[in-house]
N, C-alpha and C positions, 0 to 999 in steps of 0.2 A: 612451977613455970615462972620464970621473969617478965620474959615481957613477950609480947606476942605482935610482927607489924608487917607490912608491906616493905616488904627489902629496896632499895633504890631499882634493882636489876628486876626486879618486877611490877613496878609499877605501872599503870592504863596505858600511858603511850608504847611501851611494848605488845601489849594487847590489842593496839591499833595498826603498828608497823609493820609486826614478823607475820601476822596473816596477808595483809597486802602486802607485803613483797614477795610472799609466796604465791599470789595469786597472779602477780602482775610478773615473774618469772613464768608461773605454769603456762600464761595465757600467750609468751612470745613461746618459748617452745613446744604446746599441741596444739597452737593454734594459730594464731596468727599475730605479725610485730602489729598491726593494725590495732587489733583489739586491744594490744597489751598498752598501747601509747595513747589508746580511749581512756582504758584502767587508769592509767599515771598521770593524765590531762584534768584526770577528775577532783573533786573537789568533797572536801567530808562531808558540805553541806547535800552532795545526791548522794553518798554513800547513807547518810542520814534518813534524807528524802525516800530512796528505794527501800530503808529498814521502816519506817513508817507508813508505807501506800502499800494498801491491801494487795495481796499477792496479782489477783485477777485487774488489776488499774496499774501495774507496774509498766508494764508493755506500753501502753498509753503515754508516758511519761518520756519516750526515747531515748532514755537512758542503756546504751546497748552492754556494759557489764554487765548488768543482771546476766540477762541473758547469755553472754558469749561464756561467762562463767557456769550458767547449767547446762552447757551443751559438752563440756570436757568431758572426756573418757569417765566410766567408775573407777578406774583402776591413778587415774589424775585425780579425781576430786575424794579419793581415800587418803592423801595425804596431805588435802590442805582441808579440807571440812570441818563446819563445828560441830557435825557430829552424826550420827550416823541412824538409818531405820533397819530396823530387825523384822522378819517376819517370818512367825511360827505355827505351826499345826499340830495341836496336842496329837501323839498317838492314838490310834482308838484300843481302846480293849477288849 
């Protein structure tokens, strides 16, 4: 191997953008232009804010993307999500 790096085309600010603009699309069309113009009014420092305050203190903060973003369909938040929960039941024998 030569060399091993972050390619320009994937660099952080992509990992910042392509999720919110998926989010702030998903939120005008199953939900409302309202939310989606909350989403895009916002600023990274509550995007930040709401990744840092404990789940249960989020609410508290008035910050309504949280929110308006956990109330989208399953079948909406399976293609913009980071990531996903499983849940399984050994067989019995």
């Amino acid at each position: 191997m030569e060399e091993l790096q972050v390619s320009e085309n994937y660099h952080s600010g992509h990992s910042i953008a392509w999720p919110a603009s998926e989010c702030e699309a998903a939120l005008r069309e199953h939900h409302s232009a309202q939310a989606s113009d909350a989403l895009a009014a916002g600023t990274v420092a509550d995007l930040v804010t709401l990744w840092r305050t404990p789940e249960d203190a989020r609410a508290a903060l008035g910050l309504r993307p949280w929110q308006d973003l956990a109330i989208l369909s399953q079948d909406v938040q399976a293609h913009i999500a980071a990531g996903f929960e499983l849940l399984t039941r050994s067989p019995s024998n």
